[in-house]
C-alpha positions in Angstrom: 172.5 55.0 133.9 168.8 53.7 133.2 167.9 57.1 131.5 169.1 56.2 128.6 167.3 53.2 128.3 165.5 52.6 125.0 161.8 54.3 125.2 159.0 52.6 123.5 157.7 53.6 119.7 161.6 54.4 118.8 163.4 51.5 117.5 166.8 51.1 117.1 168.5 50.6 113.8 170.6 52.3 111.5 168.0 54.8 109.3 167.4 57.3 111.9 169.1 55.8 115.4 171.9 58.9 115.6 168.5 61.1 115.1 167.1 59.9 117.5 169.5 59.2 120.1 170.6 63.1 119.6 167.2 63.8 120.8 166.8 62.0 123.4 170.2 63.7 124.8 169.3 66.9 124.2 165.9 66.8 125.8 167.3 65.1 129.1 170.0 67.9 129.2 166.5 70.7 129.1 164.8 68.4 131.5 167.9 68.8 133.6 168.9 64.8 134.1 171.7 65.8 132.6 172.8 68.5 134.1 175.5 71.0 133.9 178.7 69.1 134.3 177.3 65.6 134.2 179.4 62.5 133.5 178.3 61.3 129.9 178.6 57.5 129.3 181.8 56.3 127.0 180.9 56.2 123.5 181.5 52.3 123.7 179.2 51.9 126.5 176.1 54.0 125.2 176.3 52.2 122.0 176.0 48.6 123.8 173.3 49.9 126.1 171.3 51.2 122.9 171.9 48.2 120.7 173.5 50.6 117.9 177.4 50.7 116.4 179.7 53.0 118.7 180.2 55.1 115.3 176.7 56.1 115.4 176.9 57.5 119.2 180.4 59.0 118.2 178.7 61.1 115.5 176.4 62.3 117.6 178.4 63.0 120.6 180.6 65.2 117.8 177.3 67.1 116.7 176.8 67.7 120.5 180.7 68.9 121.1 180.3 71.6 117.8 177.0 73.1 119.0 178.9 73.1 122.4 176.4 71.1 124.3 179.7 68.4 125.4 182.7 69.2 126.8 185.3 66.6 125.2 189.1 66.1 125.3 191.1 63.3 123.7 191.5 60.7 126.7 189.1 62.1 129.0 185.6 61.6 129.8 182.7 63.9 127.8 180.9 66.1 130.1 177.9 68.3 129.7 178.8 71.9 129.1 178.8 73.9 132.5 175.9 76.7 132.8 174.3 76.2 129.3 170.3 77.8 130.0 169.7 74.7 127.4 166.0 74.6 129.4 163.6 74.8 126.0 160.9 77.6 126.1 157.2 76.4 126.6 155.9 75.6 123.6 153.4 78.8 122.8 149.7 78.5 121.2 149.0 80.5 118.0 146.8 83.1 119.7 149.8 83.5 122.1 151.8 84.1 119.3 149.9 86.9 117.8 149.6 88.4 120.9 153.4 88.9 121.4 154.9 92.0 120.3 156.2 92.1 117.1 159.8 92.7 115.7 160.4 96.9 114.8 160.2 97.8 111.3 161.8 100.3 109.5 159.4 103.1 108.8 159.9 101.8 104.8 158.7 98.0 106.2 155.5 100.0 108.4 154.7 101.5 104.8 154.9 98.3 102.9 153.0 96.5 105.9 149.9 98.6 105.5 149.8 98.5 101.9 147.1 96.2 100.5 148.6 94.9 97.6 146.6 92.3 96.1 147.2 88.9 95.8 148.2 86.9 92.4 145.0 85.5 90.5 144.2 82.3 91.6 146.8 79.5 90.5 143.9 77.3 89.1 143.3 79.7 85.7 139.6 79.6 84.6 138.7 77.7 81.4 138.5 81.3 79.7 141.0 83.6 81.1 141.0 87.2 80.2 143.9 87.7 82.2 145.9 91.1 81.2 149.3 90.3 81.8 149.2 86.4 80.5 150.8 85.2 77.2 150.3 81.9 75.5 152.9 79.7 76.0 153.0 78.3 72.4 154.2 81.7 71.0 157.4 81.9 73.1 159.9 80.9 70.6 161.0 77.5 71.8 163.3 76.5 69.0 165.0 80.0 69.0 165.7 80.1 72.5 166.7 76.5 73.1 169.7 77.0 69.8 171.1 80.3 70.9 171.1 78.8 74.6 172.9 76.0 74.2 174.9 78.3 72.1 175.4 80.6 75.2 176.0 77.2 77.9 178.2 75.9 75.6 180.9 78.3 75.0 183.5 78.5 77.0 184.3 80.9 79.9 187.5 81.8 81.9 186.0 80.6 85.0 182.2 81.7 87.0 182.0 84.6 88.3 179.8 87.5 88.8 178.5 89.5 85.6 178.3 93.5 85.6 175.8 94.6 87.7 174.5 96.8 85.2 174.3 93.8 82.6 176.0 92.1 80.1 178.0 93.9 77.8 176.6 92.3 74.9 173.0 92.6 75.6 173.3 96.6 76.6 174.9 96.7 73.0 172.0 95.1 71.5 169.1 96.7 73.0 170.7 100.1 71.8 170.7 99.1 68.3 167.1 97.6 69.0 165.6 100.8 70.7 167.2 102.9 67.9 165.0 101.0 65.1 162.1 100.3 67.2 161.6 103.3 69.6 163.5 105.8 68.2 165.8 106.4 70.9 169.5 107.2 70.4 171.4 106.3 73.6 174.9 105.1 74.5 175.0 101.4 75.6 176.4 102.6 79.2 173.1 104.4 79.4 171.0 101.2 79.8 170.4 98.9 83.0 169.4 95.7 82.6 167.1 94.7 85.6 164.9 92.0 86.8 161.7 92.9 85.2 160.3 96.3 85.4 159.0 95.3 88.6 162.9 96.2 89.6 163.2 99.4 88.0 160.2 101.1 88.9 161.4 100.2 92.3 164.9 101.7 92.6 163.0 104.4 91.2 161.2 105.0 94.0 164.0 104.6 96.2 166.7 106.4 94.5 164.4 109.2 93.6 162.2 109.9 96.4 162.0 110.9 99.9 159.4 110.8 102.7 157.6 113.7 102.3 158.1 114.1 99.0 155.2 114.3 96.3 154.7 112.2 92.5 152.3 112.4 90.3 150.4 109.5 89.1 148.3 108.6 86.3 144.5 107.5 87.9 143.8 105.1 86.8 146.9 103.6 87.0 149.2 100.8 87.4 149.2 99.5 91.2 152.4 97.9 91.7 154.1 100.9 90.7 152.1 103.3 93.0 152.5 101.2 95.9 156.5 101.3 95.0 156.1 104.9 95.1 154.1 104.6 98.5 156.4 102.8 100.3 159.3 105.4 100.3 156.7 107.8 102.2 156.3 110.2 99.4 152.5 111.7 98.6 150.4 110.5 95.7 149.3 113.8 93.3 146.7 111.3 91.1 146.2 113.5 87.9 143.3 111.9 85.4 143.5 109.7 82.6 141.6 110.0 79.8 141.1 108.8 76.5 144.6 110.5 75.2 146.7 109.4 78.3 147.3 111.7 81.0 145.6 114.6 81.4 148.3 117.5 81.2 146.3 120.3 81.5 146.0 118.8 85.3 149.6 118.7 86.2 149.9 120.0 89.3 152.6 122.4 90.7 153.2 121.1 94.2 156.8 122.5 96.1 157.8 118.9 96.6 157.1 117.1 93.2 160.3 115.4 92.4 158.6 112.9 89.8 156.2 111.7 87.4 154.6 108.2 86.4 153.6 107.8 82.8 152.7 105.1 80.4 152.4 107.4 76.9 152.8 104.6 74.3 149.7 102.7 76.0 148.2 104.4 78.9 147.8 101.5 81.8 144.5 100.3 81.9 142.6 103.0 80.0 144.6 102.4 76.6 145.1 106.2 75.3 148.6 107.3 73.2 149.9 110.7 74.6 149.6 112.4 71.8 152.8 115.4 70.9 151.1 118.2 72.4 150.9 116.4 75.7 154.0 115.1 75.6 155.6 118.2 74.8 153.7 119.8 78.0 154.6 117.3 79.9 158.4 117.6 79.2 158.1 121.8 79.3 156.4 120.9 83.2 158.9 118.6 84.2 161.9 120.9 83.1 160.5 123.8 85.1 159.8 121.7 88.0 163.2 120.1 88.0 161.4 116.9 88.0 162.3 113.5 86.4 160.0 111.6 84.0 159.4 108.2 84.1 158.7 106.2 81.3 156.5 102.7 81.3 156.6 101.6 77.9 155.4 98.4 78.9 153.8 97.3 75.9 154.8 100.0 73.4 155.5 97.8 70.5 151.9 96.2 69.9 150.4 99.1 68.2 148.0 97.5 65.7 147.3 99.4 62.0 150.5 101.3 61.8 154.0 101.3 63.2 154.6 102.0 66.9 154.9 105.6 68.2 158.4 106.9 69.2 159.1 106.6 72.9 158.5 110.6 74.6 162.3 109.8 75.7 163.0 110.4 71.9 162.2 113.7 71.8 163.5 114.7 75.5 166.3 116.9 75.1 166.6 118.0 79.3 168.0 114.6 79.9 164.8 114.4 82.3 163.0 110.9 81.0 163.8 107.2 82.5 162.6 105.2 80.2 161.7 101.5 81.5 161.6 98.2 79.1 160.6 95.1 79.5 160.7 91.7 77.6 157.4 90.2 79.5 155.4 91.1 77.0 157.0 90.0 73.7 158.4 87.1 75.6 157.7 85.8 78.6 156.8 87.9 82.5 158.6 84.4 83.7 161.5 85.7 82.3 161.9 88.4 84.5 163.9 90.5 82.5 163.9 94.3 81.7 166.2 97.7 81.7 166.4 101.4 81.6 167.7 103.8 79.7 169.1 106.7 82.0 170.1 110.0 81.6 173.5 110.0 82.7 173.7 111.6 85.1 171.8 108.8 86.9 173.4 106.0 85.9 176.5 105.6 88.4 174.0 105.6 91.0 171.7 103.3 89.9 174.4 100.8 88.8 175.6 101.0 92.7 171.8 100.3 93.5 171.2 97.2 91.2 174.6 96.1 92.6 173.5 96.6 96.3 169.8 94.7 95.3 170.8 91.3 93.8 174.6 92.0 91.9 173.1 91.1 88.8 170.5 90.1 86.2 170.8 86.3 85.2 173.8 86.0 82.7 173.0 83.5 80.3 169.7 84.7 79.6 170.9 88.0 79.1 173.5 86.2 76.6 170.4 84.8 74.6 168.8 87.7 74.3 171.7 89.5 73.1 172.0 86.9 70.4 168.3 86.7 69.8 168.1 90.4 68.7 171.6 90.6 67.1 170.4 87.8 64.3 166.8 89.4 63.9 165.4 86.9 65.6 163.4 88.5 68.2 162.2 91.8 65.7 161.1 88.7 63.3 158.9 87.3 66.5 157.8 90.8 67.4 156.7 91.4 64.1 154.8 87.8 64.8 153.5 88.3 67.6 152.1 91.6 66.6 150.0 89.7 64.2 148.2 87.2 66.3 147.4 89.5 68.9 145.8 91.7 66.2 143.6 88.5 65.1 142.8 87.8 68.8 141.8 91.8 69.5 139.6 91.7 66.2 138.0 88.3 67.4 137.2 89.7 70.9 136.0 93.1 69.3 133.6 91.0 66.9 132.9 88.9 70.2 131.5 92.1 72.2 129.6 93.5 69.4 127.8 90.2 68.9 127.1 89.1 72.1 127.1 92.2 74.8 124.4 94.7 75.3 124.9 97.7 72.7 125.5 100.6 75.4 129.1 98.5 76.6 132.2 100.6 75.7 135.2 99.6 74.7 138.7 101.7 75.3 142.4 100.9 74.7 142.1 98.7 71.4 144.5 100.9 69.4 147.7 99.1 70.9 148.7 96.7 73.8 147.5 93.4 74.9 144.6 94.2 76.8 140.9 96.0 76.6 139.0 98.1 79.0 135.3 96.8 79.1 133.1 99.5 80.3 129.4 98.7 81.7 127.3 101.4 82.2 124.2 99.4 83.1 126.1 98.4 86.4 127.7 100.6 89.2 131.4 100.1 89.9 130.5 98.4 93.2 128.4 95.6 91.3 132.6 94.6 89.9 132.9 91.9 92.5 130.1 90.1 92.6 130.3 90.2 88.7 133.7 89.4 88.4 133.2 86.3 91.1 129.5 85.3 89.3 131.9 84.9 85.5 134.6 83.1 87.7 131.6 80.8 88.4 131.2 79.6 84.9 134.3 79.7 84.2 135.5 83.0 82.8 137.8 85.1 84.5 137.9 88.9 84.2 139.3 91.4 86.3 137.4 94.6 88.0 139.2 98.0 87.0 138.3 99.9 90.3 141.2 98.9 92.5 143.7 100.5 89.3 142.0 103.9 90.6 143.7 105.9 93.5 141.5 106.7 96.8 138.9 109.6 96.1 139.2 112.3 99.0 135.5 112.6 98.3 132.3 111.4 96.2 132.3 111.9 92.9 130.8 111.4 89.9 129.2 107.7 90.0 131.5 105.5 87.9 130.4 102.4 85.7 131.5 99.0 86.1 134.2 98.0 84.4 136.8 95.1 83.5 140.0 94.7 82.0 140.3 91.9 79.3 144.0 91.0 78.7 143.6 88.8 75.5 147.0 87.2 74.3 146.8 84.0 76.5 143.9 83.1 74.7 142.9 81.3 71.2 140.2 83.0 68.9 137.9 80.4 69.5 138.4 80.3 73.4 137.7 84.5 73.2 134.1 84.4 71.2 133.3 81.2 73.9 134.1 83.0 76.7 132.8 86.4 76.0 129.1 84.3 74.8 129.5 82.9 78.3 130.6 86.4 79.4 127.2 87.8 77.9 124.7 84.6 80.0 126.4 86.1 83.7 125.9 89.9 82.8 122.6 88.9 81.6 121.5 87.4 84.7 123.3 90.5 87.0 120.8 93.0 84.8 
């Protein structure tokens, strides 16, 4: 049986040899030397023709037997199975590849397919970063978090198992207390869902809420991620404008199939308005007499600089028609990946079924620390904290812009939130990219506002440049440096 002699640029030995001798079998059973029924050699014999221990070729002739390549029986030779097909499939090129047809998707996975969701910023963060979204790492609250964890791993549990899928007890007890003093909403704790990030709920949103076919309106500009959730069940963007004051209510639309709403009213996404009570009130008359539900994006709602936050609209919604949506990404961490809503109740069997059916549940001992963080004041106290820098970083970029930029640039959004609209009417909105990549050039990062708003059916009005400054990532100092350096680039654009 010379074919299994040893082949050059393989030696034998113990790291590797039942690798390789595996191999070697398996590709002379496609090549078809050892065909269909063939004799194999005695475990004792391979192993003295391959210079290796007979328990190495044992081991492999057992991995052979379980895939059911060998035939084997105690006493009795090991064949090769009968009428395997174990011939390998030429090995294809890439352009082959793409030419074969692909897999069917679900008309949800066509949707997503076509979608052009952007990509994540580059992983290499400029030197000054005015990325929205970013916090600074040293204002997470290490010593907090690391105390009541260990206080959470420590203690002792019956055994590990699966937590609620709706979240832990404890934590849904918490955040009701918490949104009560901080939001003004008066719920039941069986009302809230904790969920991975708000990512998560505006997503079972979308699919517990709407059909193909259906219709949502959507503040333009807007907050992409969530549109494209709303996309990808088939239903119909109805964009209404944004202005200074949030949504524009006036523009609600009246469409048969409208089954929701999108709104940020604490801190309109990008644009930075705060609904004010006439709108909201609209807003809650138009979703009662459409049978519509409301949803709620207070993503940032408790940085409200100069005076205490407004109430969340779901406060003063008495139709049970608002799904409020909370996140702790922006007073903690977006690593965290930790959020919830507060459901009318009707919803909230269903949606626990949902979360149940998406990923069982949020991670447990996270939501313990939480729990404990708000229950001992801890994370109001860094709240309250964290409100303050961010107020000293929003009046050192304000101070930064009025020193260094051109006199005609306009600022929105600074009332509240983590982030600033810079507006430039001295360049066109298509002059964003080549703005945007010149900055990333000397080492500032800033991010164009255009792809926040939703397709135009036609031409409109031309629209200024404009960029969206996220701020609490960054140090006072490292704001007035980058928005000097900010200033050299837009000079050299004019």
């Amino acid at each position: 049986m010379s074919q299994f002699r040893k082949t050059s640029g393989h030696p034998t030995g113990p790291t590797g040899a039942g690798r390789r001798i595996y191999d070697l079998l398996r590709s002379q059973m496609a090549d078809g030397i050892l065909g269909p029924g063939a004799r194999m050699m005695s475990s004792r014999a391979l192993a003295a023709e391959l210079g290796v221990s007979r328990t190495t070729v044992t081991a492999v002739y057992e991995q052979l037997a379980a895939e059911g390549f060998l035939t084997t029986a105690s006493g009795r030779v090991a064949r090769v199975t009968g009428a395997l097909g174990v011939q390998e499939a030429p090995v294809k090129t890439r352009s082959e590849r793409a030419k074969a047809s692909a897999p069917t998707l679900s008309a949800w996975g066509r949707r997503v397919a076509g979608l052009g969701i952007p990509t994540l910023p580059q992983a290499e963060p400029a030197r000054y970063d005015f990325l929205y979204g970013a916090l600074a790492s040293s204002d997470f609250p290490r010593l907090a978090w690391k105390r009541a964890y260990q206080e959470a791993l420590l203690r002792p549990q019956h055994s590990l198992y699966y937590a609620p899928p709706e979240g832990d007890p404890s934590l849904r007890r918490a955040l009701q207390g918490y949104l009560r003093r901080a939001r003004g909403i008066a719920c039941d704790a069986e009302q809230i869902l904790v969920v991975h990030g708000s990512q998560q709920a505006i997503d079972l949103c979308a699919r517990l809420l709407l059909d193909a076919g259906d219709a949502f309106v959507f503040e333009n500009p807007g907050y992409l991620m969530a549109r494209h959730c709303f996309e990808a069940s088939g239903a119909r963007l109805l964009p209404v404008t944004a202005d200074q004051h949030g949504i524009d209510t006036c523009r609600l639309p009246e469409d048969e199939r409208l089954r929701l709403a999108y709104v940020t009213p604490s801190h309109q996404f990008p644009l930075g308005g705060v609904l004010p009570i006439s709108r909201r009130l609209e807003l809650l008359r138009w979703a009662q007499h459409r049978n519509a539900w409301i949803i709620e994006d207070d993503y940032d709602g408790e940085f409200r600089y100069g005076q205490r936050p407004i109430d969340a609209l779901q406060s003063i919604d008495t139709d049970g028609r608002v799904i409020y949506i909370g996140t702790f990404s922006k007073a903690l961490s977006p690593q965290l990946r930790l959020g919830y809503l507060v459901l009318p109740q009707a919803l909230v069997p269903v949606f626990q079924r949902a979360k149940r059916l998406a990923d069982r549940h949020a991670p447990a001992l996270e939501q313990q620390v939480l729990a404990s963080l708000i229950d001992g004041g801890a994370y109001e106290r860094h709240v309250r904290r964290m409100r303050r820098e961010n107020e000293r970083r929003r009046a050192a970029l304000l101070e930064a812009i009025g020193r260094y930029l051109p006199p005609d640039t306009r600022v929105d959004g600074t009332a509240a939130g983590l982030h600033i609209v810079l507006w430039l009417p001295f360049l066109a909105a298509q002059d964003e990219p080549a703005l945007v990549a010149a900055a990333r050039g000397k080492g500032v990062g800033v991010y164009p506002i255009s792809p926040l708003f939703a397709p135009a059916p036609q031409e409109g009005p031309a629209r200024p440049a404009g960029l969206i400054l996220g701020y609490a990532s960054l140090t006072t100092e490292q704001i007035r440096q980058g928005i000097s350096v900010l200033a050299a680039v837009i000079s050299e654009s004019l």
